[in-house]
C-alpha positions as CSV (number, residue, x, y, z in Angstrom):
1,X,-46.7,129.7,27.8
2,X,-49.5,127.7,29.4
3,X,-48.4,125.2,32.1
4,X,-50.5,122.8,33.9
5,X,-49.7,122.2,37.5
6,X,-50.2,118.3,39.6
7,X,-50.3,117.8,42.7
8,X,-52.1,115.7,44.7
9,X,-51.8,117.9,47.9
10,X,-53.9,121.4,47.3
11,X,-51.1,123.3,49.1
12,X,-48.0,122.5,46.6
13,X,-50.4,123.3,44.3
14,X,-51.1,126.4,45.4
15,X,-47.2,127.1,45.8
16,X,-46.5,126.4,42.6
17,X,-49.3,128.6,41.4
18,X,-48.2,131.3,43.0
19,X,-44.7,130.9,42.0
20,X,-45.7,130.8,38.1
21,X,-47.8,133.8,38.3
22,X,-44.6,135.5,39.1
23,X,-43.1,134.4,36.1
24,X,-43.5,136.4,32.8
25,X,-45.3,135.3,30.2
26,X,-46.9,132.2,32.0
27,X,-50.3,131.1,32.5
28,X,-51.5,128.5,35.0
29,X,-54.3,127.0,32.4
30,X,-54.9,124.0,34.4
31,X,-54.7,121.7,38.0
32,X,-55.1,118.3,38.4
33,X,-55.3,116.2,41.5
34,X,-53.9,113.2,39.9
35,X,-52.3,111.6,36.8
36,X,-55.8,110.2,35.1
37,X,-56.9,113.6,35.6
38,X,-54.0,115.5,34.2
39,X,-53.5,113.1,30.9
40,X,-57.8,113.5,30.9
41,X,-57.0,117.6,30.7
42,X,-54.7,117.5,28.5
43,X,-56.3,115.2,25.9
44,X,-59.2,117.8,26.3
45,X,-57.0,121.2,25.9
46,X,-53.5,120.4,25.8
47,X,-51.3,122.9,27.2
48,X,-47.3,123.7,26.7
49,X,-45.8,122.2,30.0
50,X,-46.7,119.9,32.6
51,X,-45.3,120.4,36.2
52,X,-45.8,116.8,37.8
53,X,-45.6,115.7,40.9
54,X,-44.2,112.2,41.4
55,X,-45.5,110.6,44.1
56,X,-49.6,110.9,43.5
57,X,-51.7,107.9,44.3
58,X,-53.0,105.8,41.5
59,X,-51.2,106.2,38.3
60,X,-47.5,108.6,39.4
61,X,-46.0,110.9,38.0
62,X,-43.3,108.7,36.4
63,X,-46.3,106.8,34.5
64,X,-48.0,109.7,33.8
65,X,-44.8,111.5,32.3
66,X,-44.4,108.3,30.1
67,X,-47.9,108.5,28.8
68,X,-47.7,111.9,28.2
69,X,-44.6,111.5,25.5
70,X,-46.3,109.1,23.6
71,X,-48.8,111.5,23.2
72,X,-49.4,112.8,19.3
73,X,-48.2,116.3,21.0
74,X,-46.7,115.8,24.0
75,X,-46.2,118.7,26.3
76,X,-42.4,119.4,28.0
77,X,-42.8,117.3,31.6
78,X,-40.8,118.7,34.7
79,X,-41.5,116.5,37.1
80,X,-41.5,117.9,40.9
81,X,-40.8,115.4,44.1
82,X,-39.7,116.1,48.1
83,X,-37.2,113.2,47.4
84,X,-34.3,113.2,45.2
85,X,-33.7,109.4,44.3
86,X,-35.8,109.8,41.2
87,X,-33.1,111.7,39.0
88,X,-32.2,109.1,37.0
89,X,-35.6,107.5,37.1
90,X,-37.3,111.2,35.7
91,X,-34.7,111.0,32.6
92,X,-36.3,107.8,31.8
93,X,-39.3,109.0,31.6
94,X,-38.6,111.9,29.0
95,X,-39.1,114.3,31.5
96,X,-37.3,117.6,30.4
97,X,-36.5,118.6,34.0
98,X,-36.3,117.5,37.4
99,X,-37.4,119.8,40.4
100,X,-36.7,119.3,44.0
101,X,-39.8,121.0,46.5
102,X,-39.2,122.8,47.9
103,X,-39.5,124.2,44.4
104,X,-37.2,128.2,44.0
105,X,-38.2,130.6,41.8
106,X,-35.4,131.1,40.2
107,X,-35.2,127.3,39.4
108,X,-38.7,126.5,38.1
109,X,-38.0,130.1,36.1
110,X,-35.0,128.5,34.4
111,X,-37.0,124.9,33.6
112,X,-39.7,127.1,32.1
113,X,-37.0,128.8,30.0
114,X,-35.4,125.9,28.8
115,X,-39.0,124.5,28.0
116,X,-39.3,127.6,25.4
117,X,-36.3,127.5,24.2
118,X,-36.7,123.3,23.4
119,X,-40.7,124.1,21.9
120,X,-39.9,124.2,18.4
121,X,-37.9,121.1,18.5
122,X,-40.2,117.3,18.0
123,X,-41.0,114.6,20.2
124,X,-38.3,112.4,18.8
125,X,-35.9,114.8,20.5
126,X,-33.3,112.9,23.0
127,X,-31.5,113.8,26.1
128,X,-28.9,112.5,28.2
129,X,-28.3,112.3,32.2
130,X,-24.9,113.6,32.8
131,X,-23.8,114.0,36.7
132,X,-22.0,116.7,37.9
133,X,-21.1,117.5,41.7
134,X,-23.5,114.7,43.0
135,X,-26.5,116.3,41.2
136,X,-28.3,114.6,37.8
137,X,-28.5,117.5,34.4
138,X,-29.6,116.7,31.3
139,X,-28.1,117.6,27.7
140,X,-29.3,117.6,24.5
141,X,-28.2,114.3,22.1
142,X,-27.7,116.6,19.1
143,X,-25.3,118.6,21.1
144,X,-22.4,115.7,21.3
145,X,-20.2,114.5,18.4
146,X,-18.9,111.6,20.1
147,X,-19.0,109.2,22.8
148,X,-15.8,108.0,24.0
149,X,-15.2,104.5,26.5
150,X,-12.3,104.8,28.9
151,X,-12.2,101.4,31.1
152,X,-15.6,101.7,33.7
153,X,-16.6,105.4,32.1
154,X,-18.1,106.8,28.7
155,X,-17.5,110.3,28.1
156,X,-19.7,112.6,26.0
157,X,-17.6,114.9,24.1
158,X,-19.7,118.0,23.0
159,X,-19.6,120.7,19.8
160,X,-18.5,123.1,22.9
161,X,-15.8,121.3,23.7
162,X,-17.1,120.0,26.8
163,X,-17.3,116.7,28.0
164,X,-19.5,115.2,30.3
165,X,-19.5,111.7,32.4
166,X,-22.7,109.4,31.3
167,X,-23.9,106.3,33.1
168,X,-25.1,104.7,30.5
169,X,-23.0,102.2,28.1
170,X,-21.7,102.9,24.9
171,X,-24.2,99.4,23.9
172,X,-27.3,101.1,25.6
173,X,-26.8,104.4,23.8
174,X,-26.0,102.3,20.4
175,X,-29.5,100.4,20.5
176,X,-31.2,103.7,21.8
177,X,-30.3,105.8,18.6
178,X,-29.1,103.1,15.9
179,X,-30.0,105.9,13.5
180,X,-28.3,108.5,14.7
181,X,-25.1,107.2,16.4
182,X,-22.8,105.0,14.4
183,X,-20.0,102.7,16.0
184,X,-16.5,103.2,14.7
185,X,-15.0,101.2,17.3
186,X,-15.5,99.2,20.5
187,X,-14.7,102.2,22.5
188,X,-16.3,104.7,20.2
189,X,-19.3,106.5,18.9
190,X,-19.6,109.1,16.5
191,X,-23.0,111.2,15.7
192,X,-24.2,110.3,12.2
193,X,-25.3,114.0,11.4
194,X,-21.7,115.4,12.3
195,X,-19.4,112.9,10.2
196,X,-17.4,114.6,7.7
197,X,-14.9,112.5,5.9
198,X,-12.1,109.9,6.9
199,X,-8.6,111.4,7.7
200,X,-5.9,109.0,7.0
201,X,-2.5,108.8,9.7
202,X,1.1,108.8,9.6
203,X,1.5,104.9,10.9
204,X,-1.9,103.7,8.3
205,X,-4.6,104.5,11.0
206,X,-8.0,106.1,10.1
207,X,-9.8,108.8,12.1
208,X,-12.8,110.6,11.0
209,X,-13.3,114.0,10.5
210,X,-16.1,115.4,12.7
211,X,-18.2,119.1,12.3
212,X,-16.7,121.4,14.9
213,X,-13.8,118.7,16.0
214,X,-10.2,119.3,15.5
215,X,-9.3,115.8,15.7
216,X,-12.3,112.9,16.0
217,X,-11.5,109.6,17.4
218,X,-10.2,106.4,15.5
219,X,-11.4,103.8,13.7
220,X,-11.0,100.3,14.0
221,X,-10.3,98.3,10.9
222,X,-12.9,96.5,12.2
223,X,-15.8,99.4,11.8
224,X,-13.9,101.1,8.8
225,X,-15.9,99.6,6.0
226,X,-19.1,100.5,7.6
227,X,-18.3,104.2,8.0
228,X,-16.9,104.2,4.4
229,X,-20.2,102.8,3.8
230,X,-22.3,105.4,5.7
231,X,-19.8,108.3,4.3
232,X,-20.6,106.7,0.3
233,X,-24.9,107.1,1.5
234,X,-24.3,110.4,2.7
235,X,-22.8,112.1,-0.6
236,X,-25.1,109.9,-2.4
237,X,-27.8,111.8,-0.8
């Protein structure tokens, strides 16, 4: 794996450096000084991954990760800062991880990891911020079947079984994927890819049948015609 490491101080550089050559299977192919330089590099001979540093002068690390998704190839981003008010802020910016300096071994080993493990999968690729014990992780859209509202709170319920807080709205994460999340009710989001079939109650109520879910969530009378509509495409082909 070839990472490129930027820093605008020589020292974290040099850390980080030192850190990756540790690391198995890793090659420090490139340093920049900046975010011009660094987007300049890796038009010229991209590499894999891109540990950025967020506060640089001129164009930061946050503008820099954004340019570098847009990118025909971009390269996996995790973005490296001494503060830690930027979680949220580093999910925005497509950033695959989020490193506090300074910087452990054992967790720049386990962003790298995660960076292999996500290589094979394209740019249109989507994460979500979940928080858990005060701290900001990111999981992987095609890992959740539904989205579920519950008064202030949305909750992201997972092919695991797990489910994890968001901070986003049902509405923001409907007009972020309108291809790949479909609304069954105003409380309620479904992923397209793991709808099923329609499963008809006792009392006349509809609830669809998800891949992997015992029981999916209902659906409004409201939304029903849509998802017959969306169930009719999908045999269709």
């Amino acid at each position: 794996m070839r990472v490129m490491v930027v820093d605008d101080e020589a020292l974290a550089r040099e850390r980080l450096c030192r850190l990756l050559t540790e690391i198995d299977g890793v090659t420090v192919a490139a340093e920049a000084a900046d975010g011009e330089q660094a987007l300049t590099l890796q038009g010229a001979n991209p590499v894999e991954v891109v540990l950025l540093d967020i506060r640089m002068p001129g164009i930061d690390g946050l503008e820099t990760a954004r340019r570098m998704a847009s990118l025909p190839v971009p390269p996996a981003v995790i973005l490296t800062t001494a503060y830690g008010e930027y979680a949220l802020e580093a999910f925005e910016a497509q950033a695959l991880d989020y490193l506090v300096k300074p910087v452990r071994r054992e967790r720049l080993q386990q962003a790298l990891e995660r960076a292999q493990q996500l290589r094979p999968v394209n740019a249109e690729r989507a994460r979500l911020a979940v928080r858990k014990h005060g701290e900001l992780h990111l999981i992987e859209l095609d890992e959740v079947r539904y989205f579920q509202a519950d008064h202030k709170y949305v909750t992201a319920h997972l092919a695991d079984g797990r489910e994890e807080l968001l901070e986003e709205s049902l509405k923001q994460l409907e007009e972020a994927w309108p291809e790949r999340l479909l609304r069954i009710h105003r409380n309620a989001l479904v992923a397209s890819a793991a709808l099923e079939g329609l499963e008809k109650q006792s009392d006349g109520s509809c609830r669809v049948q998800l891949k992997g879910v015992a029981q999916g969530p209902e659906v409004s009378r409201r939304h029903l015609p849509m998802v017959r509509k969306r169930l009719r495409r999908m045999a269709e082909g």
